[in-house]
Every structure is written in structure tokens, then in C-alpha cells.
C-alpha positions as CSV (number, residue, x, y, z in Angstrom):
1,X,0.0,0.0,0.0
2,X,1.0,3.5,-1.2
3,X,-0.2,6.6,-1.4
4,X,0.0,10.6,-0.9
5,X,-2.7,13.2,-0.2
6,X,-2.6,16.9,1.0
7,X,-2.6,17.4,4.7
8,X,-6.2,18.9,4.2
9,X,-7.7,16.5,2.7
10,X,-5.9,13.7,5.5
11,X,-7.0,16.1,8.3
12,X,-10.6,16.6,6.9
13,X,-11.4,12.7,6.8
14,X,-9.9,12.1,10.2
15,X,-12.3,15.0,11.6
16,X,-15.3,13.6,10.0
17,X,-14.6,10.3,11.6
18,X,-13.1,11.2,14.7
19,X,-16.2,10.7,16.6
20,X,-16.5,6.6,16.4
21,X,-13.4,5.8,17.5
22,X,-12.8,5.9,20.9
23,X,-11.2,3.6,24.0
24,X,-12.2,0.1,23.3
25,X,-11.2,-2.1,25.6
26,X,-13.0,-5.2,24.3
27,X,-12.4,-4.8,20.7
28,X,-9.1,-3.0,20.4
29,X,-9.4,-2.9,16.3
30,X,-12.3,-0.5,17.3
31,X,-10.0,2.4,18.2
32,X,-8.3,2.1,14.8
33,X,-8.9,3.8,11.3
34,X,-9.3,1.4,8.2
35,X,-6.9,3.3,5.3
36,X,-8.3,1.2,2.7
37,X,-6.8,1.8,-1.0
38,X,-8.0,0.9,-4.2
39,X,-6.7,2.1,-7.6
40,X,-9.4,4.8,-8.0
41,X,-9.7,6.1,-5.0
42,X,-8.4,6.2,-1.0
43,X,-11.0,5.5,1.8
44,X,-10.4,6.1,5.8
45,X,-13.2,4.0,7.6
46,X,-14.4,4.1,11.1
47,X,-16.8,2.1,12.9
48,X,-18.5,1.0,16.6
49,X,-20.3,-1.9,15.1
50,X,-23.4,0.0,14.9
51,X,-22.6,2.8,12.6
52,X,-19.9,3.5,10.1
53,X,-18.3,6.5,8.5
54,X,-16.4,6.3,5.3
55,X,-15.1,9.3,3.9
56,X,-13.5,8.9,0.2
57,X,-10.1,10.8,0.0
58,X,-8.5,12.3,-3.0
59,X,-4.8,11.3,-4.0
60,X,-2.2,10.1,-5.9
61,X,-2.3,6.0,-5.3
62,X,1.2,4.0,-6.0
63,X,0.1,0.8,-4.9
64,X,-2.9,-0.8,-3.8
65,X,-3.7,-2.6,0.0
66,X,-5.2,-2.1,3.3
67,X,-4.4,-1.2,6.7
68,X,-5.4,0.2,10.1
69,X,-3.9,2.1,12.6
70,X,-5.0,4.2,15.9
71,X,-6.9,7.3,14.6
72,X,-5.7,9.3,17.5
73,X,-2.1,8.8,17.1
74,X,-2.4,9.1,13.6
75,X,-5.0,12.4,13.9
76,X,-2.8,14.2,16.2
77,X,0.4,13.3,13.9
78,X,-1.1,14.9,11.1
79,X,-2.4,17.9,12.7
80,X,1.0,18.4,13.8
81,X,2.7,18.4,9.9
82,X,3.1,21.4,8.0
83,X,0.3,22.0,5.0
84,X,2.0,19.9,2.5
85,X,1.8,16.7,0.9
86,X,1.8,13.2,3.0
87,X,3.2,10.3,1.4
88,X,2.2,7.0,3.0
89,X,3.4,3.5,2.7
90,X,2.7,0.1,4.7
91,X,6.1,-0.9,5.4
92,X,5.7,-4.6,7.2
93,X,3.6,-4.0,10.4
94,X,3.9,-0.3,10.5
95,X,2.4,2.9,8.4
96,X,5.0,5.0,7.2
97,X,4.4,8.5,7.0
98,X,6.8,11.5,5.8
99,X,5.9,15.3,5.2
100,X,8.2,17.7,4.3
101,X,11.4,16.6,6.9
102,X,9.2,14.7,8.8
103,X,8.7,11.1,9.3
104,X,7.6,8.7,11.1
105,X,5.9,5.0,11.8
106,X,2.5,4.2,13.5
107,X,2.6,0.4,14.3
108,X,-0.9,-0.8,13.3
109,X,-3.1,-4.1,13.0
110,X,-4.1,-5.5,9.5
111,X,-7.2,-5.1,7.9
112,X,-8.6,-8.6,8.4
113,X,-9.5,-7.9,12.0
114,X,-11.2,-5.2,11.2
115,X,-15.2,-5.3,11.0
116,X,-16.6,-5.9,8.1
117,X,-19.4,-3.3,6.8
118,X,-22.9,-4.6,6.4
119,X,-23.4,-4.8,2.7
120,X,-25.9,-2.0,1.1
121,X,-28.8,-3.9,0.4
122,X,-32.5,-2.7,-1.9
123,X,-34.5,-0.1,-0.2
124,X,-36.4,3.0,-0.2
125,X,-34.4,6.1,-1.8
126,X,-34.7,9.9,-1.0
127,X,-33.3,12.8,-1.8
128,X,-33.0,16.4,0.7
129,X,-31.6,19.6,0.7
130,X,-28.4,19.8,2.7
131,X,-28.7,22.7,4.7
132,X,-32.4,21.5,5.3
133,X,-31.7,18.4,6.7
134,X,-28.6,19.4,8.9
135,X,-31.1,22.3,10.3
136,X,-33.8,19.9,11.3
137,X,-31.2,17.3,12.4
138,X,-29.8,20.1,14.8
139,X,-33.2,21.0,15.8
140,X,-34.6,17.8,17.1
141,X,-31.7,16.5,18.8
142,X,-32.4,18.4,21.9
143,X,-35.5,16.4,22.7
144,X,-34.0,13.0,22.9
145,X,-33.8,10.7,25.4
146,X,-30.5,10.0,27.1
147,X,-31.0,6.8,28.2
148,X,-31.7,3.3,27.1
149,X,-34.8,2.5,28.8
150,X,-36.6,3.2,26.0
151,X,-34.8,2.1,23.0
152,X,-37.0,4.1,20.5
153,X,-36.8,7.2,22.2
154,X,-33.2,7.7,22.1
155,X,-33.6,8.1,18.5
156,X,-35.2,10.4,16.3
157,X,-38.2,9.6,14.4
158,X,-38.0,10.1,10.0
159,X,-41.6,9.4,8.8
160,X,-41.9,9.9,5.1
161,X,-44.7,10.9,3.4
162,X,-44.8,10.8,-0.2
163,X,-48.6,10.3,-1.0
164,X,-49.4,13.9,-0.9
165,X,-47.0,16.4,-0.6
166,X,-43.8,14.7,-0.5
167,X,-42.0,15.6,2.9
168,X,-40.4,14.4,6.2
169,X,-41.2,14.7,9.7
170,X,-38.9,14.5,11.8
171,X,-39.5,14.0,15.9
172,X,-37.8,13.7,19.0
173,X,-38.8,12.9,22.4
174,X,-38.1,12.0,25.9
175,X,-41.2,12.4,27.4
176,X,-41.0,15.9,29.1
177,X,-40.3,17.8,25.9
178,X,-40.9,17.1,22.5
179,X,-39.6,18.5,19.1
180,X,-40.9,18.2,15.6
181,X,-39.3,19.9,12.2
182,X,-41.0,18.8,8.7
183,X,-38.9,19.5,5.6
184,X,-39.6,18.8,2.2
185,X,-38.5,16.1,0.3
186,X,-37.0,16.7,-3.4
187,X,-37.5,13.2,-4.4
188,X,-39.0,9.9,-3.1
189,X,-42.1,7.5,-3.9
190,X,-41.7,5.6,-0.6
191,X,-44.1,6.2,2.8
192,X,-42.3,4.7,5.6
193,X,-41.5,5.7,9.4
194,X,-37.9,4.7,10.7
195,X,-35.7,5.3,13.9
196,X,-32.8,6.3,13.4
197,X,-30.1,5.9,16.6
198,X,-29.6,9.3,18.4
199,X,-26.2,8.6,17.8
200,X,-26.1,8.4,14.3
201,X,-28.4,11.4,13.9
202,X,-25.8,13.4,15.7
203,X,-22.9,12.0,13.5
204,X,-25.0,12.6,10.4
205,X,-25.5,16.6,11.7
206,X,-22.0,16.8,12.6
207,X,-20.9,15.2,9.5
208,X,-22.8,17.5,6.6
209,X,-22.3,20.5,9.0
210,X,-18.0,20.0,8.1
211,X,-18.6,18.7,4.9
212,X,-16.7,20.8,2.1
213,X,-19.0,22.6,0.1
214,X,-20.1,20.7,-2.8
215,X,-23.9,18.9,-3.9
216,X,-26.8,20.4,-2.6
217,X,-28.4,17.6,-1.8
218,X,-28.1,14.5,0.3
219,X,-29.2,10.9,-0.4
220,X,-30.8,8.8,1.8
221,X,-31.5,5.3,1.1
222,X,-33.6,3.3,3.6
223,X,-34.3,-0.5,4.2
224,X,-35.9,-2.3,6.7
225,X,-33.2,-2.6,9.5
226,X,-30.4,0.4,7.9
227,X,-29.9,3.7,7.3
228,X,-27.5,4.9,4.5
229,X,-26.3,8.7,4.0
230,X,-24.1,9.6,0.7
231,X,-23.3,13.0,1.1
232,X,-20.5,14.3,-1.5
233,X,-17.3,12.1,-0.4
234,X,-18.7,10.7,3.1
235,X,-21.2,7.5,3.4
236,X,-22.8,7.1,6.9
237,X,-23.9,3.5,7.2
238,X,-26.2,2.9,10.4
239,X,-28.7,0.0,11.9
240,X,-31.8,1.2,12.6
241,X,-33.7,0.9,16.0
242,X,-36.6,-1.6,16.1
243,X,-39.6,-1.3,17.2
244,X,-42.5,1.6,16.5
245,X,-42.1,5.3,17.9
246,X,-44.8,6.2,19.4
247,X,-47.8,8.3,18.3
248,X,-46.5,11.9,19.6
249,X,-48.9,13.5,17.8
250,X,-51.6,12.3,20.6
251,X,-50.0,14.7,23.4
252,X,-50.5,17.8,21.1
253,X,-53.2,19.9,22.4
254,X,-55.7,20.9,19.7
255,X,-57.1,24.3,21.0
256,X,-55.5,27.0,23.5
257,X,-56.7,29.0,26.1
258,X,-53.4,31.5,26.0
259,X,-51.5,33.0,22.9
260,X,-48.2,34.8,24.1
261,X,-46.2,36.5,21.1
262,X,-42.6,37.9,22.3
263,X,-39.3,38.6,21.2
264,X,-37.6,35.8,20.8
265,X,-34.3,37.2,22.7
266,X,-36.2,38.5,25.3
267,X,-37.6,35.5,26.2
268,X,-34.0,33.8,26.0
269,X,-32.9,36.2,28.4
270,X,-35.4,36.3,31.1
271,X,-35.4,32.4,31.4
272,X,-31.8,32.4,31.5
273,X,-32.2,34.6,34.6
274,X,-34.6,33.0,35.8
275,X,-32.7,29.8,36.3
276,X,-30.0,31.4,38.0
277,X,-32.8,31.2,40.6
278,X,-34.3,27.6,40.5
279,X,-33.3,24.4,42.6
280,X,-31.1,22.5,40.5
281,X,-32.8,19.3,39.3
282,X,-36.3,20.4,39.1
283,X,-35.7,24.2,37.0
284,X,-38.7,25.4,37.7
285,X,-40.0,29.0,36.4
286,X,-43.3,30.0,36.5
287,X,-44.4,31.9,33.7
288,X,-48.1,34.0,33.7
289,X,-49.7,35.3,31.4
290,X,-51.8,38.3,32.1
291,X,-53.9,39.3,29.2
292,X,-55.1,42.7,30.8
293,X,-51.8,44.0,31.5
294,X,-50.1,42.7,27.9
295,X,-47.1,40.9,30.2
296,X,-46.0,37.7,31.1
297,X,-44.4,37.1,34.2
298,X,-41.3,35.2,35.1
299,X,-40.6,34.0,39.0
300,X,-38.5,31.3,40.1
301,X,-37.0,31.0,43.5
302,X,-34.3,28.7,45.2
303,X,-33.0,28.0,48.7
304,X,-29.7,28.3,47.7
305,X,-29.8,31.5,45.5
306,X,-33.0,33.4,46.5
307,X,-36.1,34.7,44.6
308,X,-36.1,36.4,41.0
309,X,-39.2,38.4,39.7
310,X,-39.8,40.0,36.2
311,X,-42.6,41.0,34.1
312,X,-41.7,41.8,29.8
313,X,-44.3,43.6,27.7
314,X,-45.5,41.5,25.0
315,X,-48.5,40.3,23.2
316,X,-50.8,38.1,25.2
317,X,-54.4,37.1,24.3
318,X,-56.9,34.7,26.0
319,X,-57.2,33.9,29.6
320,X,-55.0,34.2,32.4
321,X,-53.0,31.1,32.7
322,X,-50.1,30.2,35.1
323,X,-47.9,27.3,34.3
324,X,-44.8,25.8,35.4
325,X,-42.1,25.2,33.5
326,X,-38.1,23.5,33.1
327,X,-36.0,26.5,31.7
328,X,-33.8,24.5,30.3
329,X,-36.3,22.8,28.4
330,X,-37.9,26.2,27.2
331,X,-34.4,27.7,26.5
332,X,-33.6,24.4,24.3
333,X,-36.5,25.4,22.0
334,X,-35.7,28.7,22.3
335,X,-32.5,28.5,20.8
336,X,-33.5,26.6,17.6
337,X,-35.8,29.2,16.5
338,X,-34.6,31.5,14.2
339,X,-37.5,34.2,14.0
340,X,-37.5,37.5,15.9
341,X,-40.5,36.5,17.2
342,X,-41.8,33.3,18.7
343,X,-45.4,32.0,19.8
344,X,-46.4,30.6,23.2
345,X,-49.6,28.8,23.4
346,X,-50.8,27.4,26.5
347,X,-54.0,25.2,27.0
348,X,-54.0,25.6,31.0
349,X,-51.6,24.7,34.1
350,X,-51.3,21.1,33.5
351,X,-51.9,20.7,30.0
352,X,-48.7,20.4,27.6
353,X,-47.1,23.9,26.0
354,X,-46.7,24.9,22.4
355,X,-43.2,26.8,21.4
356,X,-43.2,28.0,17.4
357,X,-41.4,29.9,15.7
358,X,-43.9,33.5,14.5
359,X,-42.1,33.7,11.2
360,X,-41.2,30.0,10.2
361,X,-43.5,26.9,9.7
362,X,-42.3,23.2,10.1
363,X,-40.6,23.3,13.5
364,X,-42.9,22.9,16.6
365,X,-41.3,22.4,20.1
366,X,-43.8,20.9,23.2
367,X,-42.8,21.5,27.1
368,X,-44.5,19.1,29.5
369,X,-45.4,21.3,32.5
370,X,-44.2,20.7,36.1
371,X,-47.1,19.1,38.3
372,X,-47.3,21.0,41.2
């Protein structure tokens, strides 16, 4: 095996799958990159048996072969080398690298050890803006469960819809909050409803957010158990979670009692102060709305910090409503919407909140109150 590419191009596919290999005990072979070479092109492959990152890199090949070697050594290395050319060769058990004056050899493992990628078999195919998708990627992860208890909700819900007007939902949830961004689809003659692993939704985010700038769209194909992302030179193969997500749509209160409309910042703001003021663990902020005097008001108060009190001008319409609500939760929302302005419905004290965005449609954000 041998081969040279530009430090950029090294560094960028090391980045991209940087996040899948980490301290393996079990499996050592985990912890390594795959440098697989082939006459047309150069691949660096990572994996955690669950998902996989390849990212195709471009170079000059000498020779063909495959090897692997620890991506951290080898990723710090080459952050370390000037911006030139690398020129690599497997020399016995080792990776030789040199750059410039420098050189140096990474013992490795060979490639036979290394997993072997679950083939791409038939199914459903779908095409999406970029910037689209990584937007509503970004936008639901919030919302998802941290744990394991509840296999389905640690991932993030991708219902397609192609019957009528051909889009996707996607949904996240961990039963206290719950986020929903619909997109449109360019293309697609499939309607299915897939979970996708939280952790592969974040690698897929992360992934088109440092992409180099190149197609405008990203292909999805589904099947019954996988997930596969082409995006430009990176392929993101990921199992999918079994099982059905649950019908979300069912917590969604239909009509409101209370319609709050305020700037967007200053509602950012006052429950970030706010929670300088709550006991940590429960977050609690009590929000009013007061209809007659066109404010809502913001108290919280803790037995380690004291009281806070505030009252901002807005909009508000309907009856007066008090409900208690996690800042963080509320500031999560918050801070996906990208309109001046954003809409607060509430349906009464105990009954789930509606966050959206005044100037945007698609994204929708629930907050479960706090039972008093």
C-alpha cells in the first residue's frame, strides 16, 4: 500500500470520523482507522459496530492494500505536519508516513480484523436539501432521550410521506419535551417511518455541518433494518432501532386557552435569569400570562440562591394562565428558533405547551409542564 494526499484533505477525513473511535477495551481494532486503498480512490473507515463512517479521500495511489492504525495517534500526527503533501506507505507491520522533513511509523493491525461493513442492500431512496436536513437534524436532537430505557426514544423519528406532498417529519422525544421539524423532500415515492439511533443522527448533523461545500443535496436510502447517508465524499452506514415510535402527535393539544407572542431574545434572556434562581434538578419557572396588562411574568425562587421576579411587555391574548415550566427545556426550544419573534400557546396549568417559531412553519417544540 502507497499513497499521498494533502494534509487537508488527510486532516478533513480524520475530523469527519473522529467521533466513532474511541477507548475500546474489548475490541481494540475499534479504536483504529481502516486506510483502505484501491486504484481509483483512498478511503479512511471508522466504525462501533453500529454505525460507520467512510469518507473517500483524493490522491495520488502508488500501490494498492489495506491497513489500520489508531486514529488518535495518527489524527494528532497529522495535525501536527506542515500544509503539505503526505506520502504513506505500509512498510511490514507499520504505516510510514513523511511530510516535508518529517517522518515517522505508526505500528498498526491489519485489515482482516477489522469489522466488516454490512453490505448496502435494496431499499427506499430519498433525496433532501443539505442545509435542510442538517437544520432539522440540529433542531430535534435536543428532545431526545439520554438513556436506554426506551430504546425508540433515544432516536429520532424520519416518517416519510410521499402520497401527498412529499415531505419528512422529523420527531424527537423524551417524554417531558418534545420536538418536531417537517422539511420537504425533493424526491421519493416511498411512505415509511424509521428510527434512526440518536447517535447516528448526531454523527449525520455533525458530518454534513464539516462537509466541504459541494452537492446540494443528500441521499438517503432506507431498508428495513439500515440507514445509509451519501453526502459528496462521506457515506454514513447505520442499523436502525426496532420497534414503533410512538404516536407523539396524541400529546399535542388541539385548542389554547393563551397565545403569548414575544421577542424571541427576550424570552432567551429572562429564562436564562430565571434559572439562575431555580433548585437545581427540578428548574422550575413559573411563567403568567396576564392578558389585561399585555405581560407575562417570570418568577422562580431557590433555597440556595433566592427569589427572582420580572414582568416583559409582549402580546398576550386569551385567559390568564399560570404554568410551570423547566428553563432548560424552554431555552432548548428557544434557541432553535430562528425568527424574531416566537409563539407561546398554553391550554391551561397542566396541560402540555406549544413553542413556534412566528415567522417560520415546520418546526414545533412541546414543554410538558411541572405538576405542582
Amino acid at each position: 500500500m502507497k499513497f499521498s494526499c494533502t494534509k487537508d484533505n488527510v486532516a478533513r477525513a480524520l475530523g469527519l470520523i473522529g467521533g466513532l473511535t474511541s477507548k475500546n477495551v474489548t475490541l481494540p481494532i475499534l479504536n483504529n482507522v481502516l486506510i483502505k486503498v484501491e486504484e481509483q480512490k483512498i478511503e479512511f473507515v471508522a466504525t462501533n459496530l453500529e454505525l460507520a463512517v467512510v469518507v473517500v479521500v483524493r490522491g495520488k495511489v502508488d500501490a494498492t492494500g489495506a491497513f489500520t492504525v489508531p486514529a488518535r495517534t495518527l489524527s494528532d500526527f497529522v495535525g501536527l505536519l506542515p500544509n503539505e503533501r503526505i506520502d504513506f506507505e505500509l512498510v511490514g507491520g507499520e504505516l510510514a508516513l513523511a511530510c516535508g522533513k518529517t517522518s515517522t511509523k505508526i505500528k498498526g493491525m491489519g485489515s482482516d480484523e477489522f469489522p466488516v461493513l454490512p453490505a448496502l442492500g435494496s431499499g427506499a431512496g430519498f433525496t433532501v436539501l443539505v442545509d435542510t436536513l442538517t437544520t432539522a437534524l440540529n433542531r430535534v436532537l435536543p428532545a431526545i432521550a439520554r438513556n436506554e430505557i426506551r430504546p425508540e426514544l433515544s432516536g429520532v423519528y424520519f416518517g416519510f410521506n410521499t402520497r401527498e406532498a412529499k415531505t419528512l417529519v422529523l420527531a424527537s422525544t423524551d417524554s417531558y419535551r418534545l420536538a418536531e421539524q417537517v422539511i420537504a423532500l425533493e424526491s421519493g415515492a416511498e411512505a415509511l417511518g424509521v428510527v434512526v439511533p440518536g447517535r447516528t443522527a448526531q454523527e449525520v448533523a455533525r458530518a454534513l455541518s464539516a462537509a466541504e461545500e459541494g452537492e446540494k443535496s443528500v441521499r438517503l436510502l432506507v431498508s428495513a433494518n439500515q440507514l445509509v447517508v451519501n453526502y459528496d465524499s462521506v457515506q454514513i452506514i447505520s442499523r436502525l432501532v426496532a420497534g414503533q415510535y410512538p404516536d407523539y402527535t396524541q400529546i399535542i393539544p388541539q385548542q389554547f386557552k393563551t397565545t403569548v407572542v414575544i421577542a424571541t431574545s427576550h424570552m432567551q434572556k429572562e429564562m436564562k435569569a430565571a434559572g439562575l434562581f431555580t433548585t437545581s434538578g427540578v428548574n422550575a419557572v413559573a411563567v403568567e400570562a396576564l392578558p389585561e396588562k399585555k405581560v407575562i411574568s417570570l418568577t422562580a425562587s431557590s433555597q440556595q440562591t433566592g427569589e427572582y421576579a420580572s414582568e416583559v411587555e409582549c402580546e398576550v391574548m386569551g385567559e390568564a394562565v399560570t404554568v410551570l415550566l423547566n428553563h432548560r427545556y424552554v431555552l432548548d426550544g428557544l434557541n432553535q428558533m430562528a425568527s424574531p419573534e416566537v409563539k407561546l400557546q398554553l391550554a391551561g396549568p397542566e396541560s402540555p405547551c406549544l413553542l413556534t417559531a412566528e415567522k417560520e412553519v415546520g418546526f414545533r417544540y412541546i414543554v410538558m409542564p411541572i405538576r405542582q
